[in-house]
N, C-alpha and C positions, 0 to 999 in steps of 0.2 A: 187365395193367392195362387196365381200360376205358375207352377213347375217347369221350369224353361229346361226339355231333354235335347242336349247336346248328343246329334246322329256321329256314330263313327265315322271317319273318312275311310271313302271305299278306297281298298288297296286297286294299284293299276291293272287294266286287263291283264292277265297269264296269257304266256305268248304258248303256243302249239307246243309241246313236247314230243309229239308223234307227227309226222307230216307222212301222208302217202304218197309213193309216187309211182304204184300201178297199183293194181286191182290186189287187195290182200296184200299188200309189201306196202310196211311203214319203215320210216329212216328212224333213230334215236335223233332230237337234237338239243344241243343245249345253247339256248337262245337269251344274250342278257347285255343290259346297256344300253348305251344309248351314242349317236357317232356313227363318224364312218365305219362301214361292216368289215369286220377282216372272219373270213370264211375258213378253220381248221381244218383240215381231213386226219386222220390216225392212218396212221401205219401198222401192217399186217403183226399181227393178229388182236391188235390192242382197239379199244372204242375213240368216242369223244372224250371219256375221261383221262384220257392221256394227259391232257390239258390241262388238268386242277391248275399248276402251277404256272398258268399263264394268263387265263380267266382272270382272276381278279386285278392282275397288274393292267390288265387291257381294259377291263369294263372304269379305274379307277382314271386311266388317264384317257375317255373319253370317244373311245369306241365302243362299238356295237360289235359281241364276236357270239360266233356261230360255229357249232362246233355238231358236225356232221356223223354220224357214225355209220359206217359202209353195210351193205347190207349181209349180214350171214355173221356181222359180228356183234359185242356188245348187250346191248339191249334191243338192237334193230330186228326186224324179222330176220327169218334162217329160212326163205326158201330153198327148195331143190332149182336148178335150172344153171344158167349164165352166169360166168363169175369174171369175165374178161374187163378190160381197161374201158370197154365202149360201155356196158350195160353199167360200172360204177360212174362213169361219166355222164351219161343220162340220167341216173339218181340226182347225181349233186346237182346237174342244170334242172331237174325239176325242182328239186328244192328251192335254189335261187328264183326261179320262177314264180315257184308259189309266195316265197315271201319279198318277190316283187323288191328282189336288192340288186342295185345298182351304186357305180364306181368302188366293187368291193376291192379287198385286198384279199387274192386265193393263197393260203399256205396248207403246204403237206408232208407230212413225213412218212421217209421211207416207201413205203409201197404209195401211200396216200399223195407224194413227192409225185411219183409215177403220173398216177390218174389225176392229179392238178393238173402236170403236162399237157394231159392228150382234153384236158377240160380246154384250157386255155388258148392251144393250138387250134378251137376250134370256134371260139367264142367271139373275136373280131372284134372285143373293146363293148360286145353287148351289155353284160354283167360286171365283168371282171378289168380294172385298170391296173393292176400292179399284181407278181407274181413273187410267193417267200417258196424257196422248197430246205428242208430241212431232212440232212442225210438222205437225199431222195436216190432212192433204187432208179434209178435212171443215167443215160439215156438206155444203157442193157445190161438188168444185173447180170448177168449170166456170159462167159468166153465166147464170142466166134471166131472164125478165122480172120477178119478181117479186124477185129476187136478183142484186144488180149489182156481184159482187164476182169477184174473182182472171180466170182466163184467158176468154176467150170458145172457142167449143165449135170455130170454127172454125181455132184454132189445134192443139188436140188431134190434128183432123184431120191436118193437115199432120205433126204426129210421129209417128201411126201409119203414111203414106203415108213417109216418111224412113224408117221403121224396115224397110220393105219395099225399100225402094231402097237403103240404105247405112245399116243399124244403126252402125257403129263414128261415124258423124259425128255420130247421132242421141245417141248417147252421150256423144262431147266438146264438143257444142254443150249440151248437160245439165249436164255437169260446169262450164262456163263458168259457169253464174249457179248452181250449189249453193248458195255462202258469197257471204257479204256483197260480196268483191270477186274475183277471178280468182286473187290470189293471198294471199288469205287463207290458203288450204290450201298447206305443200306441197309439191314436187314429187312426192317419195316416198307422203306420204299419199293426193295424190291420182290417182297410179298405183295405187297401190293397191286404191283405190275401180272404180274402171275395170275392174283385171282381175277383178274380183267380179262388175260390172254386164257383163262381155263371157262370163260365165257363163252365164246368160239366156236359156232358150229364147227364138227371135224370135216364136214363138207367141204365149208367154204374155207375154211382154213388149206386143204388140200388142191383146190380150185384154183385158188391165188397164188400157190405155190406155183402151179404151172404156168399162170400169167403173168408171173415173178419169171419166168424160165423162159418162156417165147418171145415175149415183148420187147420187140425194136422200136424207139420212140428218135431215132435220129433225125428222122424227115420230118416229125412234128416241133422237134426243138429250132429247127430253120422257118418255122410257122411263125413262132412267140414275138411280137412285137410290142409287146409292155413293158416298161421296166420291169427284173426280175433281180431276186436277190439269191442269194446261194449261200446257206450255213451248211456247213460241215466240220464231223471232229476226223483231226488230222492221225488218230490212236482208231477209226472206224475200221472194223472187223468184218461187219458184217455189205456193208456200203464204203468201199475204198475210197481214200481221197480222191485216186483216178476218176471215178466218179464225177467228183464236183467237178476235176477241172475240164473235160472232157462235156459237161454239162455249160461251161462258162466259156469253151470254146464253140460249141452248137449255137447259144443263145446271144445272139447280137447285144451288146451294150449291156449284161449280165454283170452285175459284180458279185465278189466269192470273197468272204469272211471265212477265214482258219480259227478251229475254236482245237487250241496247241496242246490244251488238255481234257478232249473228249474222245471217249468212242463212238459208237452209235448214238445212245441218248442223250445227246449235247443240251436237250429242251431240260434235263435233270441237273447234267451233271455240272454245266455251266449257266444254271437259270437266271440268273441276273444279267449276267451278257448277253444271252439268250433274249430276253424280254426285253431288254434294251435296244438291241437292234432290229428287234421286230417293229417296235413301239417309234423309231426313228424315220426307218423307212417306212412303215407305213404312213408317219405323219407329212412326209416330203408331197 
């Protein structure tokens, strides 16, 4: 009598977890789903896993999301070298590249917000159809005279200078004003946070501080002709509401969602709102 062996079904191919995009520098990414691609960036000093809590509301209602982690942070290589708006902007377009995605939706937060911008500003509807930024450090975290909003330049200082002397305080003095109040977040979530951001080459952590500190993005924000959407928490400490609206005046046809009870981490601390309006717009 013959034994009829039933073969497993092969699981589907594993998508790249490491993509390179020069010579010796791989990206982290977390690749899953199926749908239109909506493309994360993180914000300084956090990875792709910023994101747990959006992944799976996204991959469930039928996107494809891609969640990038910059390079110097995370899991991603920690070269020495370039750590400006242009060299993470080439990252992210090689990656889109390589994995050959098109009418994506680009979202980033906070400094990640930033380098969306200067991606997008520069992309002409290539890759990218639709723009989320979330508490994005833009269009200048940092006072000029002609701009009188969020930190003065001489505080930046002082975090770069802390991050050379004792990163780990430069980090829990950060985590202190994220959300609206200290203990908005938390215990767990924002331990959690922490061991991500103690990830971190102090390099690039340091780098980005200062590309955090120079970067004018007001001429590229006159670039962006994609729909763009704009979350921010109205209790933001670290990225003032000025910010957004300042970002919603730059960006033609921009709409700006006030999230009335967040600070910085509106992706935590309002995540149902949060993932709903991402999940909205993007489906538009």
């Amino acid at each position: 009598m013959n034994t009829i062996v039933k073969l497993p079904i092969p699981a589907k191919k594993a998508r790249a977890e490491y993509i390179e995009v020069e010579p010796n520098v791989c990206l982290h990414v977390t690749d899953g789903g199926e749908g239109r691609p909506i493309v994360l960036i993180p914000g300084w000093p956090l990875s792709d896993e910023m994101y747990e809590y959006q992944y799976n509301d996204l991959i469930n209602n039928n996107f494809r999301v891609i969640g990038i982690t910059l390079r110097g942070f995370g899991k991603s290589d920690k070269p020495y070298g370039k750590y400006d708006y242009d060299v993470h902007a080439l990252d992210i377009k090689m990656v889109l590249n390589i994995l050959k995605i098109e009418d994506a939706v680009l979202g980033g937060f906070s400094m990640g917000g930033a380098i969306a911008i200067r991606v997008a500003a520069g992309d002409s509807g290539a890759r990218i159809s639709k723009l989320a930024l979330f508490g994005a450090a833009a269009p200048i975290w940092t006072k000029r005279d002609d701009f009188p909003y969020n930190l003065p330049t001489s505080a930046v200082d002082e975090l770069i200078e802390l991050n050379h002397t004792d990163r780990p305080k430069l980090l829990s003095d950060f985590g202190k004003i994220f959300s609206a109040t200290e203990t908005s977040l938390n215990e767990g979530i924002a331990s959690w946070l922490n061991s991500i951001n103690i990830s971190a080459s102090s390099y690039a952590t340091a780098q980005c501080l200062i590309a955090l500190r120079d970067t004018d993005l007001r001429k590229d924000l006159a670039k962006i002709k994609i729909p763009t959407l704009i979350l921010h928490g109205k209790k933001d400490k670290i990225c003032s509401y000025d910010l957004a609206e300042q970002m919603k005046a730059g960006i033609a046809g921009s709409h700006l969602i006030p999230f009335e009870k967040s600070g910085h981490s509106l992706f935590l601390e309002e995540t149902k709102k949060f993932n709903t309006e991402l999940i909205r717009f993007a489906t538009k």
